[in-house]
DRENZA-365897 format. One record per residue: z, x, y of N, C-alpha, C in turn; chain; residue number from 1. Coordinates in pm, 1 decimal, decimal comma. Atoms other than C-alpha are relative to their C-alpha. Example, Ala and Ser with C-alpha at 12.3 -4.5 7.8 and 13.67 -1.06 7.14 Angstrom:
BEGIN
+----------+----------+----------+----------+----------+----------+----------+----------+----------+------+------+
:      nzz :      nxx :      nyy :     cazz :     caxx :     cayy :      czz :      cxx :      cyy : miza : zagu :
+----------+----------+----------+----------+----------+----------+----------+----------+----------+------+------+
:      0,0 :     89,0 :   -119,0 :    780,0 :   1230,0 :   -450,0 :      0,0 :     90,0 :    120,0 :    A :    1 :
:     -6,0 :    -82,0 :   -119,0 :    714,0 :   1367,0 :   -106,0 :     73,0 :    -77,0 :    109,0 :    A :    2 :
+----------+----------+----------+----------+----------+----------+----------+----------+----------+------+------+
//
This chain:
BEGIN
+----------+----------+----------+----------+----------+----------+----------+----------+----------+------+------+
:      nzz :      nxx :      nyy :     cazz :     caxx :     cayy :      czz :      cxx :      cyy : miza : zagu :
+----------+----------+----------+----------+----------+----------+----------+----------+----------+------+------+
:    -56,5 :    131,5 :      1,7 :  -1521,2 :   5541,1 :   4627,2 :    -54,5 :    -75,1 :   -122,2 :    A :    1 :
:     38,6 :     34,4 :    124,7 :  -1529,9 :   5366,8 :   4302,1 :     12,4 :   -175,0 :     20,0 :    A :    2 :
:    -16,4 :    114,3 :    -27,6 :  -1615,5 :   4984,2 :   4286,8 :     32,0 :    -71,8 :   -145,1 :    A :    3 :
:    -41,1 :     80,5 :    127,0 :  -1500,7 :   4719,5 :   4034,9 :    -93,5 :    -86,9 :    -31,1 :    A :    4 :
:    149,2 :    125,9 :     89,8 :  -1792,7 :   4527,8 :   3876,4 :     74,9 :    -68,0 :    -93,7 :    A :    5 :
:    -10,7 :    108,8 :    108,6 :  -1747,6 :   4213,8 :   3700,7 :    -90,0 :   -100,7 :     17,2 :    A :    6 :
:    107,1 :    125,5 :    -47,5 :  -1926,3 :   3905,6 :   3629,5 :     -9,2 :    -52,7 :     57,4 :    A :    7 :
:     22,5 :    107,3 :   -109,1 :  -2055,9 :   3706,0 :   3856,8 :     83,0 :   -148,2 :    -11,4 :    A :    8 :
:   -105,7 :    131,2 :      7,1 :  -1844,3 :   3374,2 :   3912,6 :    -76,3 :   -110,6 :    -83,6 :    A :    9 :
:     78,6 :    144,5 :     67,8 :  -1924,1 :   3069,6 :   3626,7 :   -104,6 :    117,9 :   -126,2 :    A :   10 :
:     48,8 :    -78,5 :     97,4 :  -2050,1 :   3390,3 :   3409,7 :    107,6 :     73,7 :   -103,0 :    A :   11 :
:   -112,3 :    -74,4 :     76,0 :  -1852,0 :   3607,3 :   3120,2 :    -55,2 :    113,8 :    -81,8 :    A :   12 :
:     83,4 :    -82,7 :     90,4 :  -1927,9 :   3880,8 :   2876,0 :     97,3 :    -64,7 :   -109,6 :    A :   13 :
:    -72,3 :     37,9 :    138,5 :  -1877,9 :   3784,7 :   2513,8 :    -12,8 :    141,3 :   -129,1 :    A :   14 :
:    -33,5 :    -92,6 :    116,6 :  -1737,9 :   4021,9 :   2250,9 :    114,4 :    -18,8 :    -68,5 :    A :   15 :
:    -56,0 :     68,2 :     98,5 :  -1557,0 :   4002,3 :   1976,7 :     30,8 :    -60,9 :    -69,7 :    A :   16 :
:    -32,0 :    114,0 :     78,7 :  -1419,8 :   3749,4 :   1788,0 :    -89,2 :   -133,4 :     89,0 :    A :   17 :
:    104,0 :     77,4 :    -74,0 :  -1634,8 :   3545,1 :   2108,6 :   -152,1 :     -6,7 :    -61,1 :    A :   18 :
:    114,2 :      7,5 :     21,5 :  -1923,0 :   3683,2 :   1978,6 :    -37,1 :      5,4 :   -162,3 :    A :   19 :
:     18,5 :     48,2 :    119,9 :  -1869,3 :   3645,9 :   1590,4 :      2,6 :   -177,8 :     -4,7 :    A :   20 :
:     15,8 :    115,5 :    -36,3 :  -1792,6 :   3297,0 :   1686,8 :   -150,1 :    -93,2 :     12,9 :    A :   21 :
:    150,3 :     51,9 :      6,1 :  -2154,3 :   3219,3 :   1815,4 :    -52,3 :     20,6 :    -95,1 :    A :   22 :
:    146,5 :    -37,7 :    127,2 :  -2325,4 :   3366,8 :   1561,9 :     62,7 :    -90,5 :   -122,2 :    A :   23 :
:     -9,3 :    115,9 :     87,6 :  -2125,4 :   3143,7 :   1315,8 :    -41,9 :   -119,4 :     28,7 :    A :   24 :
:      9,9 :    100,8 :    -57,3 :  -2176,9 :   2840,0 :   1486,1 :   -205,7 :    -10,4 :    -11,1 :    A :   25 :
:    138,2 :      0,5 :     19,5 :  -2583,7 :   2971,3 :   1538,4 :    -23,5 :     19,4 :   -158,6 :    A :   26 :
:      8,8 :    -52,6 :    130,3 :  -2582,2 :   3091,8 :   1185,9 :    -24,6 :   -152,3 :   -109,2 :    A :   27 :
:    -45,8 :    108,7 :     67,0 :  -2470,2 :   2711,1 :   1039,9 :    -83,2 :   -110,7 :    119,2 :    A :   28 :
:     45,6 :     64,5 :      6,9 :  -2670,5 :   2544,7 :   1286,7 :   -163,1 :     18,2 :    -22,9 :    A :   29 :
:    113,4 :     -4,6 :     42,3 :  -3018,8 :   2730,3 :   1199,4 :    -26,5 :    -40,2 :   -100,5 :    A :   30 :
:    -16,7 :     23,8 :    119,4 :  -2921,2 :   2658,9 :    830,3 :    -73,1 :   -169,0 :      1,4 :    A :   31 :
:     48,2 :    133,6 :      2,3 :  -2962,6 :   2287,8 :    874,9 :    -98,9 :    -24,5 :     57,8 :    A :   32 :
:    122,9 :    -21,8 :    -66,1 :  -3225,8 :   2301,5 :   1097,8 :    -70,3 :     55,6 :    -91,8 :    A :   33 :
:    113,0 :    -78,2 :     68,8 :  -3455,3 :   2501,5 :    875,9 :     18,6 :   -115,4 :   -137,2 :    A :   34 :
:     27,3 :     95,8 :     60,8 :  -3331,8 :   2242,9 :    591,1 :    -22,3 :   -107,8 :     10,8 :    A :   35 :
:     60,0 :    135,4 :    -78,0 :  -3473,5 :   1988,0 :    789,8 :   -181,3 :     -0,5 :     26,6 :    A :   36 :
:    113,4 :    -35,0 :    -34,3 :  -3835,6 :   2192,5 :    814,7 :    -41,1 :     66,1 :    121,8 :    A :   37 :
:     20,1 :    -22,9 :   -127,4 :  -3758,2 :   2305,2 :   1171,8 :    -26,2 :    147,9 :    -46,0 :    A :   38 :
:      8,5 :   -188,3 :     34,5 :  -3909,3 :   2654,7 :   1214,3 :     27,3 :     40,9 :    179,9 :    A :   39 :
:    -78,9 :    -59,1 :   -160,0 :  -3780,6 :   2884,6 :   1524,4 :   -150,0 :     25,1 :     97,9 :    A :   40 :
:     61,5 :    -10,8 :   -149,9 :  -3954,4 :   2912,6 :   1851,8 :     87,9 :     89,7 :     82,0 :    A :   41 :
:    -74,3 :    -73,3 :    -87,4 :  -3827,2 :   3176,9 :   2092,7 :   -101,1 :     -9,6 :    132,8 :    A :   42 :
:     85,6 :     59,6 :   -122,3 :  -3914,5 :   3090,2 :   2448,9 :     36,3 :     91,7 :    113,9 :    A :   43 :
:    -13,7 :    -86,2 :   -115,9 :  -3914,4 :   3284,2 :   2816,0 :    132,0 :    -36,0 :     42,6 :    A :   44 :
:   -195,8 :     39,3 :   -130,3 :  -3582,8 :   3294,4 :   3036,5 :    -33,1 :    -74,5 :    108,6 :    A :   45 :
:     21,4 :     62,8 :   -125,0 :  -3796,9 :   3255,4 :   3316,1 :   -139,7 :    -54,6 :      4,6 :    A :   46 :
:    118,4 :    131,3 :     -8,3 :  -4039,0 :   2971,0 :   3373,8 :    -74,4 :      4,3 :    159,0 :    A :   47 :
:      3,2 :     35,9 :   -174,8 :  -4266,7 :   2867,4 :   3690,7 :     92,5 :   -126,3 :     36,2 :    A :   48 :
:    -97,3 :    150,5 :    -61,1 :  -4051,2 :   2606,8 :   3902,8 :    -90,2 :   -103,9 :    -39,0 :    A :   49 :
:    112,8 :    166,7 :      3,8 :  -4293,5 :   2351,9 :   3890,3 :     11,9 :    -87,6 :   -143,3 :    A :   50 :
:    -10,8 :     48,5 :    121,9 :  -4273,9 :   2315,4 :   3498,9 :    137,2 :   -100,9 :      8,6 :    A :   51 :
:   -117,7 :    106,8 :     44,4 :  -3926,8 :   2165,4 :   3558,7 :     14,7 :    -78,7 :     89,9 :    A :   52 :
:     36,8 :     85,0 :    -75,5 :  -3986,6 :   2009,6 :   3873,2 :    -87,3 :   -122,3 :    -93,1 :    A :   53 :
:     77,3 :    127,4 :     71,8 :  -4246,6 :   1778,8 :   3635,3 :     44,1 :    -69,9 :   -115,8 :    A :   54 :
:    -98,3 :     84,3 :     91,6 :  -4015,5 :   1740,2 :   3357,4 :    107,0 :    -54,9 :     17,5 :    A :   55 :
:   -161,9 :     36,4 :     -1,3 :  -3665,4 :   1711,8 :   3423,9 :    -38,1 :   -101,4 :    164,7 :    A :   56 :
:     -0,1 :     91,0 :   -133,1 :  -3795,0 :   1540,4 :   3808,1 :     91,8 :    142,8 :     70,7 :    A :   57 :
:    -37,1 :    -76,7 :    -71,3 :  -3748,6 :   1724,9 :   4111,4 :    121,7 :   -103,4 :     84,3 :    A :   58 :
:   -142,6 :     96,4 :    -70,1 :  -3463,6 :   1433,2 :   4245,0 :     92,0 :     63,9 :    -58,4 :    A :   59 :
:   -135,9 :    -40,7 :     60,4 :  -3238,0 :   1515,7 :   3979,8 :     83,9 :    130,5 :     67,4 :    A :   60 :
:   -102,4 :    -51,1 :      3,9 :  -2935,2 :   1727,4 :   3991,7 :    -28,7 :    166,0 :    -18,5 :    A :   61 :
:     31,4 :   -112,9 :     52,1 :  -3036,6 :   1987,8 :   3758,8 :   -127,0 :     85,2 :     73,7 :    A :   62 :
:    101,6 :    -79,7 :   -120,7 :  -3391,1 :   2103,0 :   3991,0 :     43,3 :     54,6 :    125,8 :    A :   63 :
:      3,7 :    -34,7 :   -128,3 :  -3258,7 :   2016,0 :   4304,4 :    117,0 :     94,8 :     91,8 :    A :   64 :
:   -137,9 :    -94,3 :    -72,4 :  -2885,9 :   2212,5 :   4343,5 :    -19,2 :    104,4 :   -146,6 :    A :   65 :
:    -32,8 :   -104,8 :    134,9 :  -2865,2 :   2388,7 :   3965,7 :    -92,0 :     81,7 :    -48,1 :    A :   66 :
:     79,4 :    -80,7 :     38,2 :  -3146,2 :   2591,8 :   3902,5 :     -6,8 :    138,0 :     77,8 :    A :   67 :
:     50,5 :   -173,4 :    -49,2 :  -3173,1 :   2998,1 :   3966,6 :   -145,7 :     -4,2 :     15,1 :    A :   68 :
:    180,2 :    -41,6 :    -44,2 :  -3498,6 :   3008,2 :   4161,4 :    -35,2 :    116,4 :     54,5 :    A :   69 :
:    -10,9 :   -111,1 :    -80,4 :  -3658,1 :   3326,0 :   4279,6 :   -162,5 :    -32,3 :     26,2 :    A :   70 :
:    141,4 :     17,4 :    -60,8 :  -3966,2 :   3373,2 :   4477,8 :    -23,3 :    105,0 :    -62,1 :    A :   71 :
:     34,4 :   -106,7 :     30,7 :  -4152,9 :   3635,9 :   4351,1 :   -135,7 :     48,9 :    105,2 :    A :   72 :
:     36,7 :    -42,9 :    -72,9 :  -4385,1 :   3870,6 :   4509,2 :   -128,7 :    -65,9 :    109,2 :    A :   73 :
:    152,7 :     65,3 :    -40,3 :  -4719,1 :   3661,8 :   4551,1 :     31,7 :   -120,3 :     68,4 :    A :   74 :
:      2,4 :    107,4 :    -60,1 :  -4504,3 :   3345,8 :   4678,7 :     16,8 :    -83,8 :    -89,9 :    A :   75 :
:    -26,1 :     99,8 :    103,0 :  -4495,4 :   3172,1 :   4345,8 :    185,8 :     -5,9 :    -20,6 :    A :   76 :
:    -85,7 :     17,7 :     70,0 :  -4180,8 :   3031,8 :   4216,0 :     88,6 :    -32,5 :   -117,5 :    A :   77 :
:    -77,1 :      4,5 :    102,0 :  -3950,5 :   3096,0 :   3912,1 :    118,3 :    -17,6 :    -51,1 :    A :   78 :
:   -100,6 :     20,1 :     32,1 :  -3673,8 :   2973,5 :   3748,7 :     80,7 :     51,4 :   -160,7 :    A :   79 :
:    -62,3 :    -67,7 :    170,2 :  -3445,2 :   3075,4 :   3468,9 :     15,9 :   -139,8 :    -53,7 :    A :   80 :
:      7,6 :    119,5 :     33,7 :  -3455,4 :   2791,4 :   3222,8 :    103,0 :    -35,9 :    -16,5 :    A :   81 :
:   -106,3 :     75,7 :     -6,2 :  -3175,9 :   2549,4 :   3270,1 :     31,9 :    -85,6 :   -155,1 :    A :   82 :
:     33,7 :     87,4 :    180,1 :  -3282,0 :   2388,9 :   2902,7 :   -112,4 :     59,5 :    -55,5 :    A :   83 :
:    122,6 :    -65,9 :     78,6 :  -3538,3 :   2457,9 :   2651,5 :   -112,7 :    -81,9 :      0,2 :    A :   84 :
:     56,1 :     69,4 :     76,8 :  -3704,4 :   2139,8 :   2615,0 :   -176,4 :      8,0 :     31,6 :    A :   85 :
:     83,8 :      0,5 :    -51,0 :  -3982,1 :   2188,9 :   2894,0 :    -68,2 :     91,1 :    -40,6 :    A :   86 :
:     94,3 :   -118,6 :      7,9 :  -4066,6 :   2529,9 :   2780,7 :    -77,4 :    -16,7 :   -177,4 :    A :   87 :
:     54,5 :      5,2 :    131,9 :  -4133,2 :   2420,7 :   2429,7 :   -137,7 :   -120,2 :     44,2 :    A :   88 :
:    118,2 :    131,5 :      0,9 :  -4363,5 :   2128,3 :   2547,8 :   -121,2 :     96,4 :     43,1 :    A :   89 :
:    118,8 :    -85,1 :    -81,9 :  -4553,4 :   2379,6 :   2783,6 :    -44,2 :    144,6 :   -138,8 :    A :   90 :
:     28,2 :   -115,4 :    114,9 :  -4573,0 :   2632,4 :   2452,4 :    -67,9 :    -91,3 :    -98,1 :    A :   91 :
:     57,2 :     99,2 :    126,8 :  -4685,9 :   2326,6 :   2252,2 :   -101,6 :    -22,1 :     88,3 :    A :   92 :
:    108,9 :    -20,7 :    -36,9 :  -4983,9 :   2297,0 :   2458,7 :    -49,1 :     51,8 :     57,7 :    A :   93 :
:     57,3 :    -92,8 :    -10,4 :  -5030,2 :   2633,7 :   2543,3 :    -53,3 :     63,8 :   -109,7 :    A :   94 :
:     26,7 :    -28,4 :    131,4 :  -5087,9 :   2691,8 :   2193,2 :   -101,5 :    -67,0 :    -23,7 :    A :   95 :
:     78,4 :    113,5 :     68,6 :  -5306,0 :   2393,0 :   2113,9 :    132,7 :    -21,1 :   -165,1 :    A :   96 :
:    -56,8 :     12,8 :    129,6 :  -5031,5 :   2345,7 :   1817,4 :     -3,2 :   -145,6 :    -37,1 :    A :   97 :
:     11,3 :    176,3 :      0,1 :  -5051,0 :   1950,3 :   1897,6 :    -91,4 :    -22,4 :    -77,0 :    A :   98 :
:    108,7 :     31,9 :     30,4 :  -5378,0 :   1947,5 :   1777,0 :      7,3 :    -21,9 :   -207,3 :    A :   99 :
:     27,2 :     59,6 :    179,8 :  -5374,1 :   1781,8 :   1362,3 :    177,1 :     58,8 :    -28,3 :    A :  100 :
:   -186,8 :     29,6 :    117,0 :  -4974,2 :   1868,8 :   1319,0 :     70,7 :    -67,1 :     67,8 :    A :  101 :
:    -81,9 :     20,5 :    -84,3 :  -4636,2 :   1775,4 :   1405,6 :    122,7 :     95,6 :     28,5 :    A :  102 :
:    -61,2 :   -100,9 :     69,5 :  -4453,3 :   2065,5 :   1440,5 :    127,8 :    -30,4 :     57,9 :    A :  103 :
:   -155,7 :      3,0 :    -18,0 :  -4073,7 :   2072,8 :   1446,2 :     32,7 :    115,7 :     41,0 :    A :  104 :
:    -83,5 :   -141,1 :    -28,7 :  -3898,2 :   2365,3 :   1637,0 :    162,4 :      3,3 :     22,7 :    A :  105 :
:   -167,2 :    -31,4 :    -49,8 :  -3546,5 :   2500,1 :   1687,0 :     12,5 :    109,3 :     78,7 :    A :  106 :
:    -26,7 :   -147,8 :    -79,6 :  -3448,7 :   2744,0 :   1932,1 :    121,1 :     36,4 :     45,6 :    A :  107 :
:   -116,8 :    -92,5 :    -55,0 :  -3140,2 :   2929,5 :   2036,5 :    -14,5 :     86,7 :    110,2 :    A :  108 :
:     16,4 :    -69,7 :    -98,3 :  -3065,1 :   3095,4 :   2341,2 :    104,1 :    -31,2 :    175,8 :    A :  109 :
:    -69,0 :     90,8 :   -137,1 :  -2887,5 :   3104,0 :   2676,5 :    -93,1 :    -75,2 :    132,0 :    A :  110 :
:     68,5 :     76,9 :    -83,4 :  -2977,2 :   2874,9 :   2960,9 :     62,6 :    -27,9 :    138,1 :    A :  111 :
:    -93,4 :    -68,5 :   -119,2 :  -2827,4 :   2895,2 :   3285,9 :    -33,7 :   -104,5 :    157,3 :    A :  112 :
:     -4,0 :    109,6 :   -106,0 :  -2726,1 :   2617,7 :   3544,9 :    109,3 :     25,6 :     90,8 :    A :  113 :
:    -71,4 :    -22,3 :   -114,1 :  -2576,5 :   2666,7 :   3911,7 :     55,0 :    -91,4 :     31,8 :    A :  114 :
:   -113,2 :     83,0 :    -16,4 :  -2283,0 :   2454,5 :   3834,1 :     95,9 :     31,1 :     54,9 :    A :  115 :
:   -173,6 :    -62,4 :    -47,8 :  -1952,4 :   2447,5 :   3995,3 :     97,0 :     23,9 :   -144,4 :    A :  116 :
:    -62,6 :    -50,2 :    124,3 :  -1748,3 :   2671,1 :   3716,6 :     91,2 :    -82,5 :    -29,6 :    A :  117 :
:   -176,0 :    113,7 :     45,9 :  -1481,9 :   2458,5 :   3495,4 :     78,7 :     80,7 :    -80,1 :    A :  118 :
:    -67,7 :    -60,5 :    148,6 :  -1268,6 :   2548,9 :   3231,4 :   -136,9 :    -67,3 :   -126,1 :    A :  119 :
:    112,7 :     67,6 :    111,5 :  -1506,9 :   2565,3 :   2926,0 :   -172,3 :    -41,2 :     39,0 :    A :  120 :
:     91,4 :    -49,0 :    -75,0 :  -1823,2 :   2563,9 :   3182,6 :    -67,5 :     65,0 :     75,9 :    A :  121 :
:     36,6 :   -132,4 :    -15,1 :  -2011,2 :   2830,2 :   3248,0 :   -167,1 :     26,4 :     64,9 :    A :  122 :
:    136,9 :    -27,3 :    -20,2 :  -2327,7 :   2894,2 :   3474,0 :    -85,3 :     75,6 :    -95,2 :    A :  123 :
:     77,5 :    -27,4 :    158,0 :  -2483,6 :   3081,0 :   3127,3 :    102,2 :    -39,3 :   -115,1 :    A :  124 :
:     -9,4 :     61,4 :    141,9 :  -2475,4 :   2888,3 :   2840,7 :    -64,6 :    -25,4 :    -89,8 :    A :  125 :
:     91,2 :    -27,2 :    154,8 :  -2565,5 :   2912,0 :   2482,4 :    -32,8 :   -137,9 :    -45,5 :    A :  126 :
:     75,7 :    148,2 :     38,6 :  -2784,8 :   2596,7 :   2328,7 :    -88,2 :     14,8 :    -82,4 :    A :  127 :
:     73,1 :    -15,9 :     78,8 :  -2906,3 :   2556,8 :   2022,4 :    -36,3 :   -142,4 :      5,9 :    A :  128 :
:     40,0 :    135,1 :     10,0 :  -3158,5 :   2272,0 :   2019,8 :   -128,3 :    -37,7 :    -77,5 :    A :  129 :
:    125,7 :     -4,8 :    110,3 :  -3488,6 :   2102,3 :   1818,6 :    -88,0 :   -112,4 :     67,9 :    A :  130 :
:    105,4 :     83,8 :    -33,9 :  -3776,6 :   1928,7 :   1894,2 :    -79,9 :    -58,3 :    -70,5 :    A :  131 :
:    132,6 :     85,3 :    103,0 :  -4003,3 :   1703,6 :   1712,8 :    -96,9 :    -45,2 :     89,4 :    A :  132 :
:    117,1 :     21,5 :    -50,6 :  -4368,4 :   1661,4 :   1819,1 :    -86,8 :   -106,1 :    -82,9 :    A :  133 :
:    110,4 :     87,0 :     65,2 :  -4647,5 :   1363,2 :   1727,8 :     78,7 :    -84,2 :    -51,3 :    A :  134 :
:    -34,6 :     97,9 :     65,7 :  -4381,1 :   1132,9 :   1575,2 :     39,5 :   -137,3 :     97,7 :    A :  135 :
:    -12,0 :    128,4 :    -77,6 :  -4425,4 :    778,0 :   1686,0 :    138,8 :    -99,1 :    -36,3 :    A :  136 :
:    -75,0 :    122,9 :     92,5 :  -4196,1 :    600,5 :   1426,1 :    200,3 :     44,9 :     41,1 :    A :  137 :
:   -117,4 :     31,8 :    -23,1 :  -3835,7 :    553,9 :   1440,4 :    104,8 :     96,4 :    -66,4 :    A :  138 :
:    -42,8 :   -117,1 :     98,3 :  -3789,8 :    824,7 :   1175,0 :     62,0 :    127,2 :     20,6 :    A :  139 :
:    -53,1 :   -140,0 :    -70,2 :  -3760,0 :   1109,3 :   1370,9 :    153,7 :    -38,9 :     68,3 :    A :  140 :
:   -139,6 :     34,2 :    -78,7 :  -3454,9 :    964,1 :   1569,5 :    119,2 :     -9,5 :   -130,7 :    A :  141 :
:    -76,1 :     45,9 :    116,7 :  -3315,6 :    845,2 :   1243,8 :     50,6 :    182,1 :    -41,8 :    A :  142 :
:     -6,5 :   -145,8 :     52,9 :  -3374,4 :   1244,4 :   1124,7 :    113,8 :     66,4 :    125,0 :    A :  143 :
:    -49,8 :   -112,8 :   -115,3 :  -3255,6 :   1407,4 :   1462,1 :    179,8 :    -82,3 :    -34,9 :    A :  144 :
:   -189,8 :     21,3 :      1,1 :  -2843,2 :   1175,3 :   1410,6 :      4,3 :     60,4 :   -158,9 :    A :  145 :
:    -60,2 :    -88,3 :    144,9 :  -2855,6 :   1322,1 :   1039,4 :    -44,6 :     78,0 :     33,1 :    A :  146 :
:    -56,4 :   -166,5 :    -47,4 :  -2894,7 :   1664,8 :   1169,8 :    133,3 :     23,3 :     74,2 :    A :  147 :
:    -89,0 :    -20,2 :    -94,0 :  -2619,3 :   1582,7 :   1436,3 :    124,7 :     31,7 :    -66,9 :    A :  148 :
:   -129,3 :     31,7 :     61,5 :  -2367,7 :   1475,1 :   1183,3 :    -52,4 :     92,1 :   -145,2 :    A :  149 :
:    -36,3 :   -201,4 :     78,6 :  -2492,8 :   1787,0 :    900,2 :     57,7 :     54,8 :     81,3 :    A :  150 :
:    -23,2 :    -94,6 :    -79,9 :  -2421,7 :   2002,5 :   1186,6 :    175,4 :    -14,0 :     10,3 :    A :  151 :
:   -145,9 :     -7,3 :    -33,8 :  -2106,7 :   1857,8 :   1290,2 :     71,2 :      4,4 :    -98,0 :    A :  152 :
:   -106,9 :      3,6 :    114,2 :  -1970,6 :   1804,6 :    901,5 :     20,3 :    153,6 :    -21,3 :    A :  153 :
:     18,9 :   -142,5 :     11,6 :  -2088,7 :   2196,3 :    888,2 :     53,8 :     94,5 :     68,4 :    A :  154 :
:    -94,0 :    -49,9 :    -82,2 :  -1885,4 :   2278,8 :   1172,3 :    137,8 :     -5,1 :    -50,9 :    A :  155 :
:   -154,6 :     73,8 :     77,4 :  -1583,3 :   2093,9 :   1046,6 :     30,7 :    121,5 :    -83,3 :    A :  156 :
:    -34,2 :    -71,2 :    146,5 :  -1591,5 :   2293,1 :    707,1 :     -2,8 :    130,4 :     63,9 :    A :  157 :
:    -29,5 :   -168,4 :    -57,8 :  -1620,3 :   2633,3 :    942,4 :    141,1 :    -12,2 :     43,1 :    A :  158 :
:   -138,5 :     -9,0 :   -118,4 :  -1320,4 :   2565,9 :   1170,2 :    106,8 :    -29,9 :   -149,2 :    A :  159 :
:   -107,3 :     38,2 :    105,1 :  -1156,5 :   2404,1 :    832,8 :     59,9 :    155,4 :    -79,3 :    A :  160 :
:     -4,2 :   -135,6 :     56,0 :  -1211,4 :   2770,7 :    654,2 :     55,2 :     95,6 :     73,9 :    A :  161 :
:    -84,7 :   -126,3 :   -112,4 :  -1052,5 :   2977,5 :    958,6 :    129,9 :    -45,8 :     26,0 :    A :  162 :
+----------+----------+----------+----------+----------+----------+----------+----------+----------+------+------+
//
């Protein structure tokens, strides 16, 4: 008896022209990012719960219905990361990297929330995002909407070229 496997519901496989797609899109937004000083960070899939329970709040939406939790053997609990932002904070002072810099990261990667599926939403999803550390001033915000709008003029001129 032969069974039919496919993805799980709110999931997809990407190939082809899907998956030249991302990599243009990642390709044009590491570009700006790196001419901004951001350097890459690659982070775990799966986190302890608790890390996002303390960031994102365990009320919200995203902890309390959307997160893939699993118990694991000892009783602890893990989640697949729904975002990046927590795991870079918890890597920024698992490192000591706080300590005399400010370091800028970018990371890429999927991230995966137990949403009800839409058109165009997808329980795994790709997110390229950046972080700035130690900046008090107004500068960084100012920096992070001129990355938004490089990115998006940099998009433009892709989709314009196809």
């Amino acid at each position: 008896m032969s069974q039919n496997f496919q993805p799980l519901r709110g999931f997809r496989d990407l190939m082809g022209e899907d998956v030249a797609r991302l990599a243009q899109v990642e390709s044009v937004a590491i570009k700006v990012l790196q001419g901004y000083g951001y350097n890459e960070i690659r982070l775990p899939l799966l986190e302890v719960t608790s890390l996002f329970d303390r960031s994102i709040g365990e009320s919200t939406d995203t902890v309390s219905k959307e997160m893939y939790t699993f118990e694991l053997r000892d009783g602890s609990q893990v989640s697949l990361r729904p975002e990046a932002t927590a795991s870079c904070v918890r890597a920024l002072l698992d490192s000591g990297a706080i300590r005399g810099s400010r370091p800028k990261w970018w990371y890429a990667g999927p991230m995966f929330r137990h949403e009800k599926p839409q058109r165009g939403r997808f329980r795994q999803f790709y997110q390229v995002g950046a972080e700035a550390f130690g900046y008090g001033d107004p500068d960084i915000d100012v920096e992070m909407i001129c990355i938004t709008a490089d990115l998006l003029n940099a998009l433009g001129e892709l989709e314009s070229a196809q």
